[in-house]
Every structure is written in structure tokens, then in C-alpha cells.
N, C-alpha and C positions, 0 to 999 in steps of 0.2 A: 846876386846869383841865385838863380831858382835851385831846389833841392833836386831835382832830374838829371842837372848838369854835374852833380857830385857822382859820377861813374867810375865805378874799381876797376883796376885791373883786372883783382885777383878777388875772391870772396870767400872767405873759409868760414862753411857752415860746418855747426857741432852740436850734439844734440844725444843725451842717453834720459831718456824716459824709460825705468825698468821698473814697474809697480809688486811684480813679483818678485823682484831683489830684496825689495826694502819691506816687504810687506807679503804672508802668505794666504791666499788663499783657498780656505781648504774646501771640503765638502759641504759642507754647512754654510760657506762662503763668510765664516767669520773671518777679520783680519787680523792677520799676529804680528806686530812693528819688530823687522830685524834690523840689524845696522848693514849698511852697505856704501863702506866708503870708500871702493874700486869705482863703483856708477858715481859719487857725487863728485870723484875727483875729476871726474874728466872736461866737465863744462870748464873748470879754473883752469883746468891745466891747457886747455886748447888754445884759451884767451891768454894765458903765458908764453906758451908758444910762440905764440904768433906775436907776440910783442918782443919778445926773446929776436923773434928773426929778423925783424922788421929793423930793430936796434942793430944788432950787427952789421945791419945791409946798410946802415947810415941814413935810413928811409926814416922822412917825419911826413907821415898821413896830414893832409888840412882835418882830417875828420875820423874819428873813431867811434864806431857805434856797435854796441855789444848786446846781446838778446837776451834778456834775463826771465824770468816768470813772474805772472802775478801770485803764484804762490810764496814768493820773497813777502809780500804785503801780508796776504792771508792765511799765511799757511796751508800744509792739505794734507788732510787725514793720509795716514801710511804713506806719506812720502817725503817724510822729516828730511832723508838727508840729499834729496832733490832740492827742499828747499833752502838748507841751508848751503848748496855749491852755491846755489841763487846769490843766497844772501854774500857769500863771498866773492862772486863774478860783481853785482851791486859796491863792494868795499874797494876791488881792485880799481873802477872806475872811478872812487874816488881818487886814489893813489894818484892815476893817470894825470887827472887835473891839477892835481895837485903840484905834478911833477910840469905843468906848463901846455899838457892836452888837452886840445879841443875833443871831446867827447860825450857821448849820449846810448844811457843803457836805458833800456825800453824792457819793463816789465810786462808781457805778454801774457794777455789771459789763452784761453783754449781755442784754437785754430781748427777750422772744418774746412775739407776738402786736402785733406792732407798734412793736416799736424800730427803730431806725436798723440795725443788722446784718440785719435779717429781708430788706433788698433785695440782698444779696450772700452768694450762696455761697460762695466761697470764704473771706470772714474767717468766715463760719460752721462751714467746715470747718476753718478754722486753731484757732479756739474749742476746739472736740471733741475737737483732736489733743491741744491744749493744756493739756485738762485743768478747761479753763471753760467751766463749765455757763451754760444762761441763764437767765432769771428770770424767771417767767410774770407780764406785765403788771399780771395782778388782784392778783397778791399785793405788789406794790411799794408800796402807800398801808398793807400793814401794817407790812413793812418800815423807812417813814418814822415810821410812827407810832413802833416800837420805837427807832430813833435818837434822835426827839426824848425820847423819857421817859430818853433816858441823861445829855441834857443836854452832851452834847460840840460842840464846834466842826467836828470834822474825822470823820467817819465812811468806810467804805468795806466795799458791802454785794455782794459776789462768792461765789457759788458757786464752790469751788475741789475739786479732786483733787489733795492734792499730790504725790503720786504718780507724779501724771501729768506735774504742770508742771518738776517738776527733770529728768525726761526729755528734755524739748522745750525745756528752757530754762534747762540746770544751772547758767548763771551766780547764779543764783537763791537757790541754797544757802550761796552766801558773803553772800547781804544781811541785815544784823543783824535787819530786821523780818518776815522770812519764814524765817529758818534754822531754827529749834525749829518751825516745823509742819510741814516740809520735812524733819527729819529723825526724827520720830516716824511720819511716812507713807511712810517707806521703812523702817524698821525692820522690818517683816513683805515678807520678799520670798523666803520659804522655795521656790518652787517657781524660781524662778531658780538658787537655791542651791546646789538638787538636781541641775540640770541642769548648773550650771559642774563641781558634784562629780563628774556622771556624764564629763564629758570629759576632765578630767583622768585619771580612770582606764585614759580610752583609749589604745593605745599611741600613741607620738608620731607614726606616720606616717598616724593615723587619726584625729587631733585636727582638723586644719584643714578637710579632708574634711568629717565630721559640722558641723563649724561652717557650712562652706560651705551644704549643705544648711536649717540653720536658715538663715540669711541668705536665701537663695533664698526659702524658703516664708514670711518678713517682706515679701520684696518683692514677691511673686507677689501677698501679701493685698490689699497697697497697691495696686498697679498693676490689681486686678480681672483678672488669667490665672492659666493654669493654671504653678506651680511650677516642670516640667520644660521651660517654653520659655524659663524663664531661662537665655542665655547665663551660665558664671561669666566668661569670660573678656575680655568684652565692658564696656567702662568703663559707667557707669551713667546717665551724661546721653545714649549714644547707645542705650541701650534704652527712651529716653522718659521719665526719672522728670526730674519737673519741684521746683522750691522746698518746695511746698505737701509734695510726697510725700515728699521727702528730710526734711523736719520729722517727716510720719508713722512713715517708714522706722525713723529714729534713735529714735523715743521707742519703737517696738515694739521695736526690738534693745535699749535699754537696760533694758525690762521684763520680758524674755524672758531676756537675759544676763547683765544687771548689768554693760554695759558702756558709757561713755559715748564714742558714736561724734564728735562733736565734738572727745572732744580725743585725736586718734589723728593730728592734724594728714597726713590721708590725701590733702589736695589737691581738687580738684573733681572730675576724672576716674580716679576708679578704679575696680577690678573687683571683684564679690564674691571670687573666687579671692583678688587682695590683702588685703581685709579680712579674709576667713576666715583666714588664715595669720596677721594679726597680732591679730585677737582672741583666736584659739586660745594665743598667746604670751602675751598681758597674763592668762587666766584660769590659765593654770598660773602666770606671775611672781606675779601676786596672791597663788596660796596658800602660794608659798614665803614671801611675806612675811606673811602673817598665822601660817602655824606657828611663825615665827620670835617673833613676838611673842607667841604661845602660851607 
């Protein structure tokens, strides 16, 4: 039986995306993580519901399919306890089967043309920095179709760069289910390569300099100015780069460098001058350590 000819009656969609529940944003547009477990309970509770009623009606579905997030996978910045209904809507689906249902919960990345991201800018720019594409509405029902002919319980259907996302979110590359595509999408990263080669070449008192300048023309991108009004010496949250852009900042320099500015444990307020001088250090310590094991 094709997956087209599995037609509901009835369809109960539910869906609470509140990014300012769980998360505020102020003027400065830093993000402050609040708890909000009115908005997370409602995804579990809907999917209770509705099994709640189904049960009493005597009704057994051939098929139960539940709509979970890719942020159950990846997490998402200030929207902790989105992701965890996630992960709980994910747990009841196990239950289901357990309990003798045929079921399939479908982790869903960011939908355009009418998902819940499409009202907010900025988790759309978080998205992009991130590395997570979105997924054009029409094409989502092929999508489900293709999961259900796999015949799995637990699916999860995201456009990914991985590339991109160990940039913006290198803890990523230690997790056992994302480490092997996370580390064949950085395996070609020759033109960083080129450039950590070319500085090294430079004499040492003209290493941190040319760094400096890269860093500048990272930040100058993000920030929308011109490069040469980048202060170096000016710490970085008082030339205005906010959360959103410090995420952008870091996955551009790690693209561009091959350096992971996360774990330079640089503090919140530093200057590019400070970073330039110590990313300039970690690309030359790096090649002394890879000739070594040459």
C-alpha cells in the first residue's frame, strides 16, 4: 500500500514556537535563557490528548505519525525547553511502540513558506549562520512519504552544512551521531590551509598584524561597515556585535582560519588586537605540531 493511500480522517496539528518565552530579547538583542514550561508542555500534551481520546473511542490508527524538531537532535540556542517537549514527544513514541503501535515521529528541521520559524528573524538568521537550511513546505509530504517507505520509528529530516555547523557549534564533533559527517565536511578546507601556510611564512612580527586585519574584514562582514572603522583595540561587545553576530563572527573565522574561537577561552570582552595575537600563536603552534607528527 503506497503512503498517499494512508488518509486521516481527522488531523490534529499543534505547534507552540515562543522564542521570547523561553528566551529574552533585549535591546542589545543579547539572549537571556528563561524557563517556560507552559510553552513546552503543550506539544506532549496535545500528542496525550489525542491518544487519550483515540483510546477511549476504542480507535487503533494502522499508523501513528508525530512531528517532533530537529532541535530534539541538535539542540537550539534559547530554546531549551522547546527542545526538550521535543525530546519528550520523541520518548512518548517510544512508549507507543512499545505498547504494540505502528508509529513514526519525524524530527523536522526549519520549514519555509509557512513554518513556525518564518515569524522570526533572527532564529532564521541563527539557522543560516548555523548551517540549517530550510525546507520548502511543498516538498515536506515527499519527504514523509520517503520516511514512512523506510519503515523506521524515529526519523529526522534537516538540511545540514556540516561545515558549517561544527563552526558554530564544534561541541558537535565529539557526538557519536553526528562526528563521521562532521568530519568528512571538513576535510576539504584547502583554501584555509593556504592562508594559515601563508602566515606562517610571515615574519613573526607581521603574523598577528595580517591576522588582525583578517579578523577585522570577519567583523566588518557581520556588522554590515566598512573594515577600516573597525577599532582593533576596542573590546568587541562595545563596538556593538551582539550574541547572534559573535555566533556569525566565530563560524566565519573558523572558515576562513581553521581556528576554533570558542575554545581560546578569550572571555567576553576582548579586542581583535588580543585575538589576532593569539590566533597568530595557535596557527604557527599547530604546524609545529603537525610536522612533528609528520
Amino acid at each position: 500500500m503506497s503512503w498517499r493511500e494512508y488518509t486521516p480522517k481527522r488531523i490534529r496539528c499543534a505547534g507552540s514556537f515562543t522564542p521570547r518565552a523561553s528566551s529574552t530579547i533585549n535591546a542589545s538583542r543579547r539572549w537571556t535563557e528563561t524557563a517556560s514550561p507552559r510553552s513546552s508542555a503543550r506539544k506532549l500534551d496535545g500528542a496525550l490528548a489525542l491518544h487519550a481520546a483515540l483510546t477511549a473511542a476504542d480507535a487503533r490508527p494502522d499508523l501513528i505519525v508525530l512531528f517532533s524538531s530537529g532541535s530534539a537532535i541538535m539542540g537550539g540556542i534559547g530554546q531549551y525547553s522547546y527542545t526538550a517537549a521535543n525530546l519528550a514527544l520523541q520518548s512518548f513514541a517510544d512508549q507507543l511502540a512499545r505498547r504494540g503501535h505502528r508509529v513514526l515521529c519525524i524530527g523536522w528541521g526549519a520549514m519555509s513558506g509557512g513554518g513556525m520559524v518564518d515569524a522570526d528573524e533572527d532564529v532564521q538568521r541563527y539557522l543560516r549562520i548555523a548551517g540549517f537550511d530550510a525546507i520548502d513546505m511543498d516538498d515536506g509530504t515527499e519527504y514523509l512519504g520517503e520516511a514512512l517507505r523506510l519503515g523506521v520509528r524515529q526519523a529526522a529530516i534537516i538540511p545540514v552544512d556540516w561545515s558549517k555547523v561544527v563552526l558554530a557549534a564544534p561541541q558537535l564533533a565529539y557526538t557519536a551521531r553526528v562526528a563521521d559527517l562532521i568530519a568528512a565536511a571538513s576535510e576539504d578546507n584547502s583554501a584555509a590551509a593556504r592562508l594559515r601556510g601563508e602566515i606562517i611564512a610571515l615574519d613573526e612580527a607581521q603574523r598577528a598584524a595580517v591576522v588582525d586585519y583578517v579578523l577585522a574584514e570577519q567583523l566588518a562582514e557581520v556588522m554590515g561597515v566598512a573594515p577600516d572603522s573597525i577599532d582593533l583595540s576596542v573590546p568587541l561587545p562595545e563596538l556593538g556585535l551582539d550574541s547572534l553576530m559573535a555566533v556569525e563572527f566565530g563560524a566565519l573565522v573558523g572558515k576562513t582560519l581553521g581556528v576554533e574561537m570558542n575554545s581560546m577561552q578569550l572571555g567576553r570582552s576582548f579586542s581583535l588586537a588580543q585575538a589576532g595575537a593569539r590566533i597568530a600563536a595557535i596557527i604557527v603552534g599547530s604546524a609545529g605540531v603537525e610536522a612533528v607528527a609528520a
